[in-house]
N, C-alpha and C positions, 0 to 999 in steps of 0.2 A: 194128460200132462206128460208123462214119462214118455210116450210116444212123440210127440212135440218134440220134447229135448232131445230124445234119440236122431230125431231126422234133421234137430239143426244140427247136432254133431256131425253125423256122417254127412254133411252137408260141407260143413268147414271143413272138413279132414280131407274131402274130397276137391276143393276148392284150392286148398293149401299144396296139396299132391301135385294137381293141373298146374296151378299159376306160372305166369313167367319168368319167375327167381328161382323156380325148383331146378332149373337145371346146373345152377352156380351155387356152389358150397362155400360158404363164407364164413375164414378161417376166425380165431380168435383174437385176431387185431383188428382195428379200424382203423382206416385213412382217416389224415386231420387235415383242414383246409391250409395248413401251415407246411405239408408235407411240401409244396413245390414255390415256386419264387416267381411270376406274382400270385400272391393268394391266392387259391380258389375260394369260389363262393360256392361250390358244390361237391361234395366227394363220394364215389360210391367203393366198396372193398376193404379191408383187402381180402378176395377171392383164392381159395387155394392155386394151384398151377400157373402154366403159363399158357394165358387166355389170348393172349396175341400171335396166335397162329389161325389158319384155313382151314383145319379140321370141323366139319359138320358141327359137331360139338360144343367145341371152343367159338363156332358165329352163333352157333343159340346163347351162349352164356354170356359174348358180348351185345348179342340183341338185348339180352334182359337186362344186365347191367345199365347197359345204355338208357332204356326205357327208365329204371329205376332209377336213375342220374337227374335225366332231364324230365321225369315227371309224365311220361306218354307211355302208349302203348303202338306205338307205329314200325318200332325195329324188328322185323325176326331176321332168322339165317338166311333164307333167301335174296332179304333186299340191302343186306347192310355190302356198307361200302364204307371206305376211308381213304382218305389223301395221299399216306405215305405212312413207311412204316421203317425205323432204324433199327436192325434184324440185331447188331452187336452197341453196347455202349460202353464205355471204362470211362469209370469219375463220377464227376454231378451234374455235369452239365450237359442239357439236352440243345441240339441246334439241329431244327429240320430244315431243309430247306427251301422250303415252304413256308414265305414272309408269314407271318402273324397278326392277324388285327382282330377285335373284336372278340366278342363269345368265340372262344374254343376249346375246342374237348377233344381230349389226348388220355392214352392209358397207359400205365410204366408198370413193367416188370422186373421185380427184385426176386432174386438167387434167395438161398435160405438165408445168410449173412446172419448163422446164430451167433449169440456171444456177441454180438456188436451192439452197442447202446441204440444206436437207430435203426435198430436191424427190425426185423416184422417177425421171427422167431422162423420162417420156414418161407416157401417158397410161394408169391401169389404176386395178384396184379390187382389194381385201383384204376378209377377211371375218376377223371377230374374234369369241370367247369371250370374256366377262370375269362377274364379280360387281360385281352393283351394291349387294350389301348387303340391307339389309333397312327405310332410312328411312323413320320417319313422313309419309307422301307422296312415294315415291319419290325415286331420284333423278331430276333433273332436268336435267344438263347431262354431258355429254362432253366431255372435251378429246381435241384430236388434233392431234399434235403432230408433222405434216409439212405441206410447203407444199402449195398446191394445192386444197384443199377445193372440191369441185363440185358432190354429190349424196351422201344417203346411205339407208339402206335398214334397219328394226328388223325383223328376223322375227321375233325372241320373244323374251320377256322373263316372270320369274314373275310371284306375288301376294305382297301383302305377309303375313306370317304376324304373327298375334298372342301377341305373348310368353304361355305358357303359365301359367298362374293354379293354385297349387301347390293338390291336394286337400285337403281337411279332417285325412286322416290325417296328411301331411304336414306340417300346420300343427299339427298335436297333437305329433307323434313334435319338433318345431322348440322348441314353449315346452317340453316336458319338457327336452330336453336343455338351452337357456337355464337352465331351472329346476336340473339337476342340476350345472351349472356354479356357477352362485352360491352356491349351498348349498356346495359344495365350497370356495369360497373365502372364506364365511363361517364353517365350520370351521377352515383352514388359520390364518384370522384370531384368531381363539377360541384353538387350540393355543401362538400366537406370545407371546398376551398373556401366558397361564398361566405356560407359560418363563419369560417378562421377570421376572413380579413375584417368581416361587418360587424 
């Protein structure tokens, strides 16, 4: 029995070492789905440094965040890629230039912004899910609504979809029933009258 429990330990402990978040230290705040404008439905961080750089390092930590974000294990260093990436920001407002639709995931990085009430205490990055919708030209603009804004990063975002255009049968099966509806309440009308006068 003591053997057992010994090998599940060194088991876990060795498992925990490996895994794909060991390489991302994750400071003592936590991102809140509230942190940016429109809501995310998914937040991972906030992660010590700043994770939105090319260094070897910094794509393992974004592979594993990523992974942990969206619930896969498919990102490492090697294969990650992103859209665009805005190297300076001043304010709250994020605007890539890169319309918006759909499931997209973006990572922001705040400065230490101690002492600030929305501040994150020191310096890290968060990576967010959200829906952007599906607007005539994208959306255009993120709110993020902690202190600190430094850098941010789109890896992906949809296309916009074109409202579907109803077939023919569709549009037949649409005026019959309009058609069966008037008729019905130009009888309904007809029976009322008959009533009234008789």
């Amino acid at each position: 029995m003591r053997k057992l429990f010994y090998s599940i330990l060194v088991g876990t402990a060795t498992m925990t070492a490996s895994g794909a978040s060991a390489a991302v230290t994750l400071g003592s705040t936590t991102c809140s789905l509230g942190d940016i404008s429109p809501t995310a439905v998914a937040c991972r961080g906030w992660y010590e440094g700043n994770l939105n750089s090319n260094s070897p390092a910094d794509r393992a930590a974004q592979a594993a965040a990523l992974n942990a974000l969206l619930g896969v294990s498919t990102f490492t260093a090697a294969n990650l890629t992103f859209t665009e990436t805005l190297p300076s920001i001043s304010g709250n407002s994020v605007n890539f230039a890169t319309p918006l639709y759909g499931n997209t995931v973006v990572s922001f990085h705040v400065g230490g912004a101690n002492g600030q009430a929305t501040g994150i205490g020191y310096s890290g990055t968060a990576f967010y899910l959200f829906d952007a919708g599906n607007l005539v030209g994208g959306l255009d603009t993120i709110g993020f609504n902690r202190a600190g804004l430094s850098n941010a990063r789109l890896y992906s975002t949809g296309t916009f979809q074109t409202p579907a255009v109803p077939e023919p049968a569709t549009w037949l099966m649409m005026i019959l029933g309009f058609a069966a509806v008037g008729g019905a309440m130009r009888r309904k009308q007809a029976v009322q009258a008959r009533v009234r006068y008789a």
